[in-house]
C-alpha positions as CSV (number, residue, x, y, z in Angstrom):
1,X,4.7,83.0,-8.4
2,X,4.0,79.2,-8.7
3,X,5.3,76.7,-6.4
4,X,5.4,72.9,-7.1
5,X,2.7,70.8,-4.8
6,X,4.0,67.0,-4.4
7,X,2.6,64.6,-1.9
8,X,3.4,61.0,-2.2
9,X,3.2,57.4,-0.1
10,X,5.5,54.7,-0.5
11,X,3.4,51.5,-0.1
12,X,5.8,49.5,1.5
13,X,6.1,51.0,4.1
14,X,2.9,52.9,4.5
15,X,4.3,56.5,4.8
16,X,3.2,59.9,3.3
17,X,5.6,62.4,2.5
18,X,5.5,66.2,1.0
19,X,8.4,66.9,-1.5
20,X,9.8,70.1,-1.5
21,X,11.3,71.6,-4.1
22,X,14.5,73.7,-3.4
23,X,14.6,75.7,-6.5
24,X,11.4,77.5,-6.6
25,X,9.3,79.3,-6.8
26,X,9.2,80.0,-10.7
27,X,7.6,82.7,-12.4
28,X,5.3,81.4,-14.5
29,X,2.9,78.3,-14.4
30,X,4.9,76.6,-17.5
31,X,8.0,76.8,-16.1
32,X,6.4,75.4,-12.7
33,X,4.8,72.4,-14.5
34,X,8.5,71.7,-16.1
35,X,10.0,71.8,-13.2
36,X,6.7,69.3,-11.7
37,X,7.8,66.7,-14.6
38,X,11.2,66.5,-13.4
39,X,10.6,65.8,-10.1
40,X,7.7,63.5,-10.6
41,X,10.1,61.1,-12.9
42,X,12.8,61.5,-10.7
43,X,10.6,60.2,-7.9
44,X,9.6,57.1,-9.9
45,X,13.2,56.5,-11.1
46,X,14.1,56.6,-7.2
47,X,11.2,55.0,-5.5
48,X,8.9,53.1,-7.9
49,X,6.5,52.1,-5.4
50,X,5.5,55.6,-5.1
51,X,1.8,56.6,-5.1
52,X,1.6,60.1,-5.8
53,X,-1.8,61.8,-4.1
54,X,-0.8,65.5,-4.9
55,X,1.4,66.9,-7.8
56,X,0.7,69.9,-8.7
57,X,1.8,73.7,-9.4
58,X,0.0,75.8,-7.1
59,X,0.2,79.6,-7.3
60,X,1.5,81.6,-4.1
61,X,0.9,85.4,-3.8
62,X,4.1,87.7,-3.1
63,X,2.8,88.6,0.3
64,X,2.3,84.7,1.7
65,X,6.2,84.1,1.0
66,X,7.2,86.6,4.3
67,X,5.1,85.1,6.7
């Protein structure tokens, strides 16, 4: 299972933030790296002052998603 990896700053204001996604995790990397692109823009679209420092899919074993 993949699960999308965003950490941003907003330099107005000098604060860092992780996005979350809330319909993940995906199955495969592709669908992952879709999902990554939608968010992304919609960040910009929102906050274009955003500097992004993380996006990425990362991929989560079965077991790690019960602790």
């Amino acid at each position: 299972m993949f699960t999308v990896l965003i950490t941003l700053c907003l330099g107005q204001i000098s604060q860092c933030f992780l996005v979350s996604d809330l319909w993940g995790p995906y199955d495969t990397q592709k669908k992952c790296e879709a999902r990554l692109e939608q968010m992304v823009t919609r960040v910009e679209e929102e906050f274009p002052t955003a500097i992004f420092f993380q996006k990425k899919c990362i991929k989560k074993e079965l077991h790690e998603e019960h602790t």
